[in-house]
C-alpha positions as CSV (number, residue, x, y, z in Angstrom):
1,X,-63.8,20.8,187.1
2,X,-60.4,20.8,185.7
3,X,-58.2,23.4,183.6
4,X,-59.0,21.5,180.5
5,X,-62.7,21.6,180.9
6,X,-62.9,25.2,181.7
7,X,-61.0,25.9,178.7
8,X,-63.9,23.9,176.6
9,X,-66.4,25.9,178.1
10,X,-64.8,29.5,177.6
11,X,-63.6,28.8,174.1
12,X,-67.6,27.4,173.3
13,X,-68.7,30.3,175.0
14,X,-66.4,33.1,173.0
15,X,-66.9,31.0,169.9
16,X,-71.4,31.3,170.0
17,X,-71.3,34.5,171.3
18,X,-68.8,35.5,168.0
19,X,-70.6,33.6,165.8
20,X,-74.1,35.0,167.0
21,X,-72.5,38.7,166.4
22,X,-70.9,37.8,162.8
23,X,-74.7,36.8,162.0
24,X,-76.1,40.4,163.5
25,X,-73.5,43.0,163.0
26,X,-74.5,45.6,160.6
27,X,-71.2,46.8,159.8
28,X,-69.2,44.2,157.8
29,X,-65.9,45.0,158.6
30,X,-67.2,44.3,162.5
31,X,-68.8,41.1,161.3
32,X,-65.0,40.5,159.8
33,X,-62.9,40.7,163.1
34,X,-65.9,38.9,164.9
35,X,-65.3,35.9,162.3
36,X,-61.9,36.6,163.1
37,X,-62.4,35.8,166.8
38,X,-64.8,32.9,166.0
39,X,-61.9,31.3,164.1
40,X,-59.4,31.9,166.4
41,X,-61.7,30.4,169.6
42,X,-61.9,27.0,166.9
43,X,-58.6,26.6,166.8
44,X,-58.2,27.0,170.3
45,X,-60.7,24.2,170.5
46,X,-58.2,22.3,167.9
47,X,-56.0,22.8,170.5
48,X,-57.5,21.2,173.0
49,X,-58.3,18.2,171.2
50,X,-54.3,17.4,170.5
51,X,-54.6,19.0,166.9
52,X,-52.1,21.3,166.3
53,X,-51.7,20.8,162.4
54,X,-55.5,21.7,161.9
55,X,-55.5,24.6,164.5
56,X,-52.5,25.9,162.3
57,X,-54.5,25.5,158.9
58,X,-57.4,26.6,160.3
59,X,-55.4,30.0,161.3
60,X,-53.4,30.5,158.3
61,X,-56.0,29.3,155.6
62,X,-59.1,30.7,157.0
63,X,-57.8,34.0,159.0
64,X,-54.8,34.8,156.7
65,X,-56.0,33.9,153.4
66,X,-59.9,33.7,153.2
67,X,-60.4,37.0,156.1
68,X,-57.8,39.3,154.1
69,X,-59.6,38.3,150.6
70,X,-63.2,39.4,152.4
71,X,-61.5,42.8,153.9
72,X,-60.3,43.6,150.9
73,X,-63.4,43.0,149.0
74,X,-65.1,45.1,151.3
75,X,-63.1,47.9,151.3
76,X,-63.3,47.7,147.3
């Protein structure tokens, strides 16, 4: 198995396992920073595929923009 293929199969792995615990977290400030980490594993997976302009978006639209709007409406 090489580096790149390992990579694939840790970033799926983090990203299911986040995406599982955004579904069943009870507190939504934890289901928050688990979407947070789901993101971040997607881009990584961006990454991998040669796509750095859509990793980028994907981190500065979804986790700066659309993640700060949803903290901030929950703390309301």
């Amino acid at each position: 198995m090489d580096f790149k293929t390992a990579l694939f199969y840790i970033f799926s792995a983090i990203l299911v396992i986040a995406a599982l615990r955004v579904v069943t977290a009870r507190n939504p400030v934890h289901a928050v920073l688990f979407l947070v980490r789901a993101l971040f594993n997607a881009s990584g997976l961006w990454l991998l595929l040669q796509a750095e302009f859509l990793a980028g978006a994907l981190i500065v639209v979804d986790v700066g923009a659309v993640m700060v709007l949803f903290l901030f409406v929950v703390m309301m």
